[in-house]
C-alpha positions, -999 to +999 in steps of 0.1 A: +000+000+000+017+033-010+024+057+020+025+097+017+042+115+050+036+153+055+061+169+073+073+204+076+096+228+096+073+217+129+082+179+122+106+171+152+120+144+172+102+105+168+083+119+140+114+132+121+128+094+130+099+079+116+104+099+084+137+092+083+130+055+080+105+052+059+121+076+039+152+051+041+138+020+033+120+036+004+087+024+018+067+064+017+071+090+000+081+123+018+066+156+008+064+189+024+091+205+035+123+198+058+120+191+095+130+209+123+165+188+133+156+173+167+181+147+169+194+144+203+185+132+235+197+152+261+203+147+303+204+169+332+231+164+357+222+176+391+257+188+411+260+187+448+257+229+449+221+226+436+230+238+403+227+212+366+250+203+337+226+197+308+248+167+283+238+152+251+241+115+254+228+104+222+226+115+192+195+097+162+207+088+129+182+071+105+190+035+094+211+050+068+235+067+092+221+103+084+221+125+111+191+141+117+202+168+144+209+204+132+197+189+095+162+178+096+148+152+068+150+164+034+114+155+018+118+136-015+092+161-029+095+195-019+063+215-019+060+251+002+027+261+018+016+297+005+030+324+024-003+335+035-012+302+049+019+293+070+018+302+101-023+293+104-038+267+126-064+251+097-060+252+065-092+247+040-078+213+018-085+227-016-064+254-005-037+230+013-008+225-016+010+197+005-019+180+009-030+184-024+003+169-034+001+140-009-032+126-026-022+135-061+013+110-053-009+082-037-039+085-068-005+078-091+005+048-075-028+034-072 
């Protein structure tokens, strides 16, 4: 069954994962635009004079190797969102162009 994931510069952290495999093992199609870069997983060191050390332990990588942190996934179709319809909370789906996109790549495959 062919898979479509929208992501964007909000994408982050398990989701950007996610992505990143699929995207990997060639098993979805990515469109939208690239994610935010969340690719660490960070710790908080309590010292003895009540004050913290904040450390980066781990660091993601899709199965591929490719770091994600500071990078984001790369969509393998790029598609913006008009300018005027960015930064709002619900967008009408004739109007949505990533959306649009998504169904017009799964109606191809089918």
């Amino acid at each position: 069954m062919p898979i479509v994931v929208l992501v964007n510069e909000n994408t982050a952290s398990a989701s950007e994962i996610l992505a990143g495999a699929l995207k990997d093992y060639e098993k979805a199609t990515i469109v939208g635009t690239t994610t935010y870069g969340k690719g660490v997983i960070q710790q908080i060191l309590s010292l003895k004079d009540g004050s913290g050390l904040k450390i980066t332990t781990e660091e993601y990588q899709t199965p591929n190797h490719n770091k994600i942190h500071g990078i984001g996934i790369e969509p393998n179709i790029t598609v913006e969102l008009p300018e005027e319809l960015q930064n709002q909370v619900t967008i009408p789906e004739d109007q949505d162009t990533q959306l649009q996109k998504a169904i017009e790549v799964l109606s191809s495959n089918n």
